[in-house]
N, C-alpha and C positions, 0 to 999 in steps of 0.2 A: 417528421420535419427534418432541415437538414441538420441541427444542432444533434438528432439521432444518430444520423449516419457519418457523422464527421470524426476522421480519426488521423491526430495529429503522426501520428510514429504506429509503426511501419505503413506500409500500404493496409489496405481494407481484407482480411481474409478468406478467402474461400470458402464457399458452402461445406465444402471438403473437410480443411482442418476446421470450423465450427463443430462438426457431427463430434468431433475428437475431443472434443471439450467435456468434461466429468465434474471437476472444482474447479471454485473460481474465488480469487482474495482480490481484494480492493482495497486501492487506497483513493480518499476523496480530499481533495488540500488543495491550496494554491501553490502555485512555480515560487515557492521563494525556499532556501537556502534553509531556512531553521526549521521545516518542514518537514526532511531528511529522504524525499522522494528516493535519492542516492542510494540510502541504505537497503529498502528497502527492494529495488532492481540490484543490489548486490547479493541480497539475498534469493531472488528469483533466479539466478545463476546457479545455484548450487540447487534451488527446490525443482527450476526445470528439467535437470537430469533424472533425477530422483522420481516423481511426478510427470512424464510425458503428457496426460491429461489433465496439468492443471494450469490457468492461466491468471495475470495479473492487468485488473483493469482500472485504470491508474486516470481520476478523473479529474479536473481543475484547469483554472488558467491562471496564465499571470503574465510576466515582463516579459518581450521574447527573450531579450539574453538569460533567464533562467530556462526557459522552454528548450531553449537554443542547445541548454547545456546539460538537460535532461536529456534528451535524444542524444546528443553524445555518447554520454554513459550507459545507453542502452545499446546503440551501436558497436562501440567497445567491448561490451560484456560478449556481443555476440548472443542476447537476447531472441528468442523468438517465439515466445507463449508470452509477451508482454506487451501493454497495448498503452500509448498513454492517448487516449479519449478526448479532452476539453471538454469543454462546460456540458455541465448537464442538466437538467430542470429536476424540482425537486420530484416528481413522482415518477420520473428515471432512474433518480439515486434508488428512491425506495426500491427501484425493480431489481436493481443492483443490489443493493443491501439484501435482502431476500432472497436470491439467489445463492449469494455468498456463503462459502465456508467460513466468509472470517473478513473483519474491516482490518486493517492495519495500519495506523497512525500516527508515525513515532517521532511526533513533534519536541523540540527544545522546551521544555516549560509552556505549553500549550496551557494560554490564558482558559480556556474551561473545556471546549473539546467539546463541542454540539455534535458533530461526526459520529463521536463513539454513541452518542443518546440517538440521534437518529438510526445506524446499525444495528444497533441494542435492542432500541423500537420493531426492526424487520427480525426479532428472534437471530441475529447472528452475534457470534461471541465476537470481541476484539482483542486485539493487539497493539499496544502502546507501550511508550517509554517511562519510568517510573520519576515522572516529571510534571509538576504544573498542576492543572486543574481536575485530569484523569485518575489522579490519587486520591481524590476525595470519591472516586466512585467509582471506579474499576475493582473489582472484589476475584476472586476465582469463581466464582457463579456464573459471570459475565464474560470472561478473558481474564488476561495478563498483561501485567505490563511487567515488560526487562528493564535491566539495571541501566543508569546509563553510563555510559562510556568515561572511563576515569580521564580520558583526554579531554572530556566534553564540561571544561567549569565556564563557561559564555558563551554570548552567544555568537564570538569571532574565534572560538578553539571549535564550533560545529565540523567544521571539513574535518579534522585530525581525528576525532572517532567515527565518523563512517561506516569503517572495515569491521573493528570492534564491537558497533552496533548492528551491525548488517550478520555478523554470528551469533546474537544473541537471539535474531527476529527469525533467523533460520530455522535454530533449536525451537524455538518456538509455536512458530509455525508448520516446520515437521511434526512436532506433537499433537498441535491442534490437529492436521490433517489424520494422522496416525491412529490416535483416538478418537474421532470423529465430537469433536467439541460441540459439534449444531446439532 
């Protein structure tokens, strides 16, 4: 359908760099702000150096001015293994989920976090923020969840940890990837 082939940021990749593709992390959220989409492409900066074949498939919708300003940030970054996708049907995500080396989620107080239960569900471990409703069930069995950000006490101090969080989700996800966490 075309809700498969539709991809908000960058253009659509080539056969080419697809074959190149090895690991793949995902994040699944809506465009909104206490989501920390941000962090988490500030993170894929430093892991696509590192990782040539790993990519980050970054799936949701929302307001365009958040959309608007997600591509931004990934324009900025000078991003290029990172793909922000839009909506997906759920037995997409699963494909996604299941693929993945790793869901990553690293919401502000995420009221329960269906995300990480559905991921969890396709056998892939997560990565979240040690916040909200993911603390009652993210164990090291499953993943980790990082600290969060000592700038981050509301949910209108979000932007001033970013950077903060964005190296914690790094270390992180280096390690998952490094020791093969799935």
């Amino acid at each position: 359908t075309e809700q498969t082939r539709e991809i908000i940021w960058p253009a659509s990749p080539s056969e080419e760099a697809c074959s190149k593709v090895k690991q793949v992390v995902t994040f699944v959220g809506k465009f909104a702000e206490w989501k920390r989409q941000e962090a988490v492409f500030h993170a894929m900066k430093a892991l696509e150096a590192e990782f040539p074949d790993l990519v980050l498939l970054s799936c949701g919708v929302g307001p365009d001015a958040e959309r608007d300003k997600l591509v931004k940030v990934c324009e900025e970054l000078g991003l290029k293994n990172t793909y922000i996708l839009g909506a997906r049907s759920q037995p997409q995500l699963a494909e996604i989920y299941t693929v993945a080396e790793l869901g990553c989620f690293p919401s502000f107080k995420e009221p329960f976090g269906l995300v990480f239960v559905e991921c969890m569900a396709c056998k892939a471990p997560v990565i979240g923020a040690n916040s909200g409703g993911p603390v009652d069930f993210v164990s090291p069995s499953v993943g980790e969840l990082v600290p969060e950000p000592p700038e981050t006490t509301s949910l209108d101090t979000v932007p001033a940890g970013i950077k903060t969080l964005a190296a914690s989700l790094t270390d992180a996800i280096r390690r998952a990837l490094k020791e093969n966490w799935k």
